[in-house]
The first five atom37 places (N, CA, C, CB, O) and aatype in JSON, in Angstrom:
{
  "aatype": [20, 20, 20, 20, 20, 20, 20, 20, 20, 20, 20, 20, 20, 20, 20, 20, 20, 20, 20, 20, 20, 20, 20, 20, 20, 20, 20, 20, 20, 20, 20, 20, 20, 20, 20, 20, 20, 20, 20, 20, 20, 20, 20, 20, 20, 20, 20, 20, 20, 20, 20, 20, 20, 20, 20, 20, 20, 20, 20, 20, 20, 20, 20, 20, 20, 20, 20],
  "atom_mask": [
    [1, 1, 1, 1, 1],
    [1, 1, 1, 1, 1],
    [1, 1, 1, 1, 1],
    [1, 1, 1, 1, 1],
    [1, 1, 1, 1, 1],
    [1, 1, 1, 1, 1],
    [1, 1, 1, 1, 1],
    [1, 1, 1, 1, 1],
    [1, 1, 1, 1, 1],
    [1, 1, 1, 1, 1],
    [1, 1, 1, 1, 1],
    [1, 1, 1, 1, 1],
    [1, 1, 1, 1, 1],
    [1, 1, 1, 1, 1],
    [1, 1, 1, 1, 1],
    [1, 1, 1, 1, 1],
    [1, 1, 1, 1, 1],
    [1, 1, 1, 1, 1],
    [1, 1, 1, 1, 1],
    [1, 1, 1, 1, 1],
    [1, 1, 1, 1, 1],
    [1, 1, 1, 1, 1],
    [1, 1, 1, 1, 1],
    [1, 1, 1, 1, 1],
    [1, 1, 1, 1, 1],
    [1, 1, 1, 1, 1],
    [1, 1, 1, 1, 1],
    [1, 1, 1, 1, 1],
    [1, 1, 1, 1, 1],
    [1, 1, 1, 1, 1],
    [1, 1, 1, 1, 1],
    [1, 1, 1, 1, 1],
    [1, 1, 1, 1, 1],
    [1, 1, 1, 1, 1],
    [1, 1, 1, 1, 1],
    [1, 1, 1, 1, 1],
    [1, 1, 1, 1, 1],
    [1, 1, 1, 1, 1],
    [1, 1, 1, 1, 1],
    [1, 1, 1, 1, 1],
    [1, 1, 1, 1, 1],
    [1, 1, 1, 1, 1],
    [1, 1, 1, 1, 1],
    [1, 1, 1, 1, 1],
    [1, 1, 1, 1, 1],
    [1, 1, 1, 1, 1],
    [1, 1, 1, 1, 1],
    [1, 1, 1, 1, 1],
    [1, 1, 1, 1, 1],
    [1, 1, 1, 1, 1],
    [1, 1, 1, 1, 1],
    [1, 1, 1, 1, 1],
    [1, 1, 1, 1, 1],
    [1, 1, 1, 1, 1],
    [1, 1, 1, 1, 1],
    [1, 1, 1, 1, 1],
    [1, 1, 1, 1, 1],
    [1, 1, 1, 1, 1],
    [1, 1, 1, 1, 1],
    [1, 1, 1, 1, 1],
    [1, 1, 1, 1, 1],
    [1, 1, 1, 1, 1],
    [1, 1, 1, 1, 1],
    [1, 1, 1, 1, 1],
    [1, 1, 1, 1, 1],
    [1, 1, 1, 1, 1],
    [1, 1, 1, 1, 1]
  ],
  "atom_positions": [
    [[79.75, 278.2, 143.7], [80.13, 279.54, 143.28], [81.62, 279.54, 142.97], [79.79, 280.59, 144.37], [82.33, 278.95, 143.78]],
    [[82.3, 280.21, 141.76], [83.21, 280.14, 141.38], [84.33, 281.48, 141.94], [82.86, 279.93, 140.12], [83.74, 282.53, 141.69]],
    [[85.25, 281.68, 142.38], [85.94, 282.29, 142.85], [87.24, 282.67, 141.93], [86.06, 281.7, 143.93], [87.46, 281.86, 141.03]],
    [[88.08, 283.73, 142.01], [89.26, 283.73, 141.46], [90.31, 282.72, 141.32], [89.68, 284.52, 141.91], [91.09, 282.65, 140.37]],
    [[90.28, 281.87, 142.41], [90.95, 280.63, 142.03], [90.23, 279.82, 140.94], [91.1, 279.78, 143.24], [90.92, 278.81, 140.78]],
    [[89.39, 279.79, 140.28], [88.65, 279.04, 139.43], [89.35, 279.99, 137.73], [86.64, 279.18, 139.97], [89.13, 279.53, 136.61]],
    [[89.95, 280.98, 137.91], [90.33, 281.4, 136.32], [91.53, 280.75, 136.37], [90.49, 283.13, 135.82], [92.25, 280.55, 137.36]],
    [[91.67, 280.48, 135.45], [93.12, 279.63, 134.45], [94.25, 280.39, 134.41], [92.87, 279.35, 132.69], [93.98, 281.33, 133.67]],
    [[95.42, 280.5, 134.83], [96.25, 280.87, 134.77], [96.73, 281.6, 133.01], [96.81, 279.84, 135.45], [96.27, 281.06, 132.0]],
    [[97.61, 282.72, 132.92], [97.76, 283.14, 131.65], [99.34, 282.34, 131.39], [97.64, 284.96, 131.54], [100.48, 282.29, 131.86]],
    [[98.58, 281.83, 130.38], [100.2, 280.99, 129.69], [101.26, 281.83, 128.9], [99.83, 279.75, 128.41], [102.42, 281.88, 129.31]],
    [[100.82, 282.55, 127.65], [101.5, 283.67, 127.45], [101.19, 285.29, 127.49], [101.84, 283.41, 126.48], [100.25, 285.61, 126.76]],
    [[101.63, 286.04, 128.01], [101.64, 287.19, 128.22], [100.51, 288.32, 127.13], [103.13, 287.37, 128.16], [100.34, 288.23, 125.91]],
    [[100.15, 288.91, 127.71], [99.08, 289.67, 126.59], [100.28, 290.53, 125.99], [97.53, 290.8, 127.34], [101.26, 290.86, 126.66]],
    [[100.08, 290.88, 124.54], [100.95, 291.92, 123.68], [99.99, 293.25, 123.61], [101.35, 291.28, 121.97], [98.82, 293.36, 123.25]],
    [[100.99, 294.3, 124.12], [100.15, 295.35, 124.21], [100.84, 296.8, 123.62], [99.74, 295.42, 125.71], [101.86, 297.03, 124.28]],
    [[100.62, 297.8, 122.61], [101.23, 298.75, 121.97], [100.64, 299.62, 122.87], [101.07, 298.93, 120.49], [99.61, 299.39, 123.51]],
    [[101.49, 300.86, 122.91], [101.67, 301.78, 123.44], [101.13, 303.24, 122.77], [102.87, 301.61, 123.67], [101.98, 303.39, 121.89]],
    [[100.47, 304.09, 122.7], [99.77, 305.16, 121.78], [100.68, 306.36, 122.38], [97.86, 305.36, 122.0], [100.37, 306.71, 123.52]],
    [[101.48, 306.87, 121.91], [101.76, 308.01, 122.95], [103.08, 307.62, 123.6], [100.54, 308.19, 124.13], [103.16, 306.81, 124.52]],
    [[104.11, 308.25, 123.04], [105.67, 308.26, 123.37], [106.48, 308.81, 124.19], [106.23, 308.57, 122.63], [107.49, 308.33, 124.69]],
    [[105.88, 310.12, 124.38], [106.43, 311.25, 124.83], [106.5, 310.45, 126.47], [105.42, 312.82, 124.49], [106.02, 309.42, 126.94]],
    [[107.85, 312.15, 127.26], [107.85, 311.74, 128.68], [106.73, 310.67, 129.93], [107.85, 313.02, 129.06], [107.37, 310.04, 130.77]],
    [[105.5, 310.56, 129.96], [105.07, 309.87, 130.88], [105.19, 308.2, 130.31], [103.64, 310.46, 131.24], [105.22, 307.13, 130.91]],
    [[105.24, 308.55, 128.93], [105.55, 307.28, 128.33], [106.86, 306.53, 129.07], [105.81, 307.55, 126.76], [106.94, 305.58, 129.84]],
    [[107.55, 307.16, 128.64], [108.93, 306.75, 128.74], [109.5, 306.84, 130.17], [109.75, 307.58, 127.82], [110.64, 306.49, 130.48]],
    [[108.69, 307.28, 130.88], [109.37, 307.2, 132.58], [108.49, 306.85, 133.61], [109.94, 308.62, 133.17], [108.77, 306.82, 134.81]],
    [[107.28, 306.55, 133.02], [106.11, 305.8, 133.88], [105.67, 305.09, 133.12], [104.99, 306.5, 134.47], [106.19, 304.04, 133.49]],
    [[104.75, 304.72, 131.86], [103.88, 303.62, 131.62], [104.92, 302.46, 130.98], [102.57, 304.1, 130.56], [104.54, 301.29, 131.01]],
    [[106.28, 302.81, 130.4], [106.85, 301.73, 130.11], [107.38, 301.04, 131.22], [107.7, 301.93, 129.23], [107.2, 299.83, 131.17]],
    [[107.92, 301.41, 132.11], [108.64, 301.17, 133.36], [107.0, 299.94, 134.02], [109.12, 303.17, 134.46], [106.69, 298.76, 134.19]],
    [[106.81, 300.42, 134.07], [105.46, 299.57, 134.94], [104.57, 298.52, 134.25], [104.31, 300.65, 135.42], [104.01, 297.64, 134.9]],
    [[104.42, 298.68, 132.71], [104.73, 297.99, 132.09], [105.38, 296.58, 131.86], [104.97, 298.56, 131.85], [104.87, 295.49, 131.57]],
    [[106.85, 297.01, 132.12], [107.56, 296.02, 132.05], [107.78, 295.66, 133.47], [108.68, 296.24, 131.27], [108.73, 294.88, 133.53]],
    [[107.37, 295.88, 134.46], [107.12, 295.18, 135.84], [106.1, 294.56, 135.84], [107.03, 295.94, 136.95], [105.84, 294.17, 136.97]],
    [[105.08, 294.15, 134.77], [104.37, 293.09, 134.6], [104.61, 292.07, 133.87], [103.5, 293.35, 134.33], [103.88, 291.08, 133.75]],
    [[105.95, 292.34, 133.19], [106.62, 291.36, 132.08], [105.59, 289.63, 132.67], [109.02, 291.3, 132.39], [105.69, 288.75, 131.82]],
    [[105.07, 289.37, 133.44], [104.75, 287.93, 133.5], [103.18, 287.86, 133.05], [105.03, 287.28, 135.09], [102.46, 286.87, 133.08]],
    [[102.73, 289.56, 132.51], [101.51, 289.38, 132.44], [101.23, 289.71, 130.98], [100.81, 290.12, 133.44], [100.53, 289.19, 130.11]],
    [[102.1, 290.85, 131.05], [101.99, 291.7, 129.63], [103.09, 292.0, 129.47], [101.17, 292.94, 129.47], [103.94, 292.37, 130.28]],
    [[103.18, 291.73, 127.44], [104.56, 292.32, 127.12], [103.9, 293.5, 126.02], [105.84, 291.02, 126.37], [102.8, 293.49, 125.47]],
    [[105.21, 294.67, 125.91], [104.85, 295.2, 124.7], [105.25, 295.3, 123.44], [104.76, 296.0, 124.83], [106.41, 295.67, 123.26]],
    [[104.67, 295.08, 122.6], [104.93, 294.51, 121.33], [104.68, 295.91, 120.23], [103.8, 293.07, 121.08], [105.23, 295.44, 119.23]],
    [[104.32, 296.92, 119.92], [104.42, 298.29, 119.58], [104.39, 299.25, 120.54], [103.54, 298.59, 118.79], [103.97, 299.1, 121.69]],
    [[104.91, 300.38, 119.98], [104.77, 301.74, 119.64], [104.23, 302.46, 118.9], [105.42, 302.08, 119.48], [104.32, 302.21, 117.7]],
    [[103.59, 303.47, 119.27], [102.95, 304.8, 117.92], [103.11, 305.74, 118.67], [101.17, 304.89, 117.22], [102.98, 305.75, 119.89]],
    [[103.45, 306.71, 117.89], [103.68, 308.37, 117.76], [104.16, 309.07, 117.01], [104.23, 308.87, 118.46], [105.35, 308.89, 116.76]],
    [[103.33, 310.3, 116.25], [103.42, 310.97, 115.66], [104.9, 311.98, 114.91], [102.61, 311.27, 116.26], [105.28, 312.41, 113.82]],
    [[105.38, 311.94, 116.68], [106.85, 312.16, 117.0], [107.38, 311.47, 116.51], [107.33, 312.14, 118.11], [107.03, 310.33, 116.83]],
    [[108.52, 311.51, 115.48], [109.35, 310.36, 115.19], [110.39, 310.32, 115.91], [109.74, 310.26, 113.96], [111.03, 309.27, 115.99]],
    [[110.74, 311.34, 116.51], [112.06, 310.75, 118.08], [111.53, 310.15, 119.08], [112.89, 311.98, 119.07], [112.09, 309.09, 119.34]],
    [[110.56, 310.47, 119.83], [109.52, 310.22, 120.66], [109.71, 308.88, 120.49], [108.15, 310.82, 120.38], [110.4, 308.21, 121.26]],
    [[108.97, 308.3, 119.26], [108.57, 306.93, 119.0], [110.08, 306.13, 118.68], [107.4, 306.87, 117.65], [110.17, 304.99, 119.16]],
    [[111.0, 306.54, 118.07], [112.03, 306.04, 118.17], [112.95, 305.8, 119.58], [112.51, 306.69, 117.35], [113.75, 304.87, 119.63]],
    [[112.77, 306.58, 120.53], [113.07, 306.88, 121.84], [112.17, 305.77, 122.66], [112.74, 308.49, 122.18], [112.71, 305.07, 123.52]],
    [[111.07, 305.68, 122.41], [110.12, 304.85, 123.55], [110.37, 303.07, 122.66], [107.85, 305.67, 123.57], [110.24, 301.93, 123.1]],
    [[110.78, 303.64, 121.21], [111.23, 301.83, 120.99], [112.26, 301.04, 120.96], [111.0, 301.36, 119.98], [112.31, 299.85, 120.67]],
    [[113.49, 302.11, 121.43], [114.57, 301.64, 121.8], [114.83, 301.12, 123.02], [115.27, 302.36, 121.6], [115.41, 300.05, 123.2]],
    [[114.22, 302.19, 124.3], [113.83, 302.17, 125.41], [113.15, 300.36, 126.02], [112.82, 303.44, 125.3], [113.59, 299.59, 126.88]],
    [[111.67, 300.22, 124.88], [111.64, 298.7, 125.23], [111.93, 297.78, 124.36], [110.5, 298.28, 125.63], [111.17, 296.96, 123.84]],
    [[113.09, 297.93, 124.19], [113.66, 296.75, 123.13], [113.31, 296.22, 121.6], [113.45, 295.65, 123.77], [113.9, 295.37, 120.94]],
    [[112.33, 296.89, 121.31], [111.38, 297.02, 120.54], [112.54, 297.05, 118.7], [110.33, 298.61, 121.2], [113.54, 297.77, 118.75]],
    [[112.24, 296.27, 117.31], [112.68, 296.34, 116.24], [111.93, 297.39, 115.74], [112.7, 295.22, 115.61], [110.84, 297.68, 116.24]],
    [[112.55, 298.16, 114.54], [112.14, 298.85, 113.94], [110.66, 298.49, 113.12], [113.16, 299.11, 113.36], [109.9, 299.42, 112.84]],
    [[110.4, 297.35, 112.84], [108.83, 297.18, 112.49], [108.01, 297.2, 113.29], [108.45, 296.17, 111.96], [106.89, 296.92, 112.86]],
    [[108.12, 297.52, 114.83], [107.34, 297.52, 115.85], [106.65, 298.94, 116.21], [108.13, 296.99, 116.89], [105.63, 299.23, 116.84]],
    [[107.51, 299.62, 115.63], [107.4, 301.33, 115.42], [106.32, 301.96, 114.68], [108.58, 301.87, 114.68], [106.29, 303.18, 114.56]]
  ]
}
């Protein structure tokens, strides 16, 4: 029987965009987020908001084509 020690370690990080900019964005799901940096990184943003989304892609380091 195979156990959790039997899955393979993740070599590079899953890339994961973000739907939704606004406040919980930006002060909870990015924050925690990037306290998984060894698991998952994020690689977009979307929102409708164009400050919002400009705000949550500055926030994670994020280039303007990521937006």
């Amino acid at each position: 029987m195979s156990g959790p020690s039997s899955v393979p370690p993740i070599v590079e990080p899953l890339g994961i965009g973000i739907i939704g900019c606004g406040n919980i964005a930006q002060r909870m799901h990015l924050p925690a987020w990037q306290a998984l940096s060894h698991l998952v990184r994020v690689v977009a943003v979307a929102d409708p908001n164009a400050e919002a989304r400009e705000r949550l892609r500055q926030l994670a380091g994020l280039g303007e084509a990521d937006a």
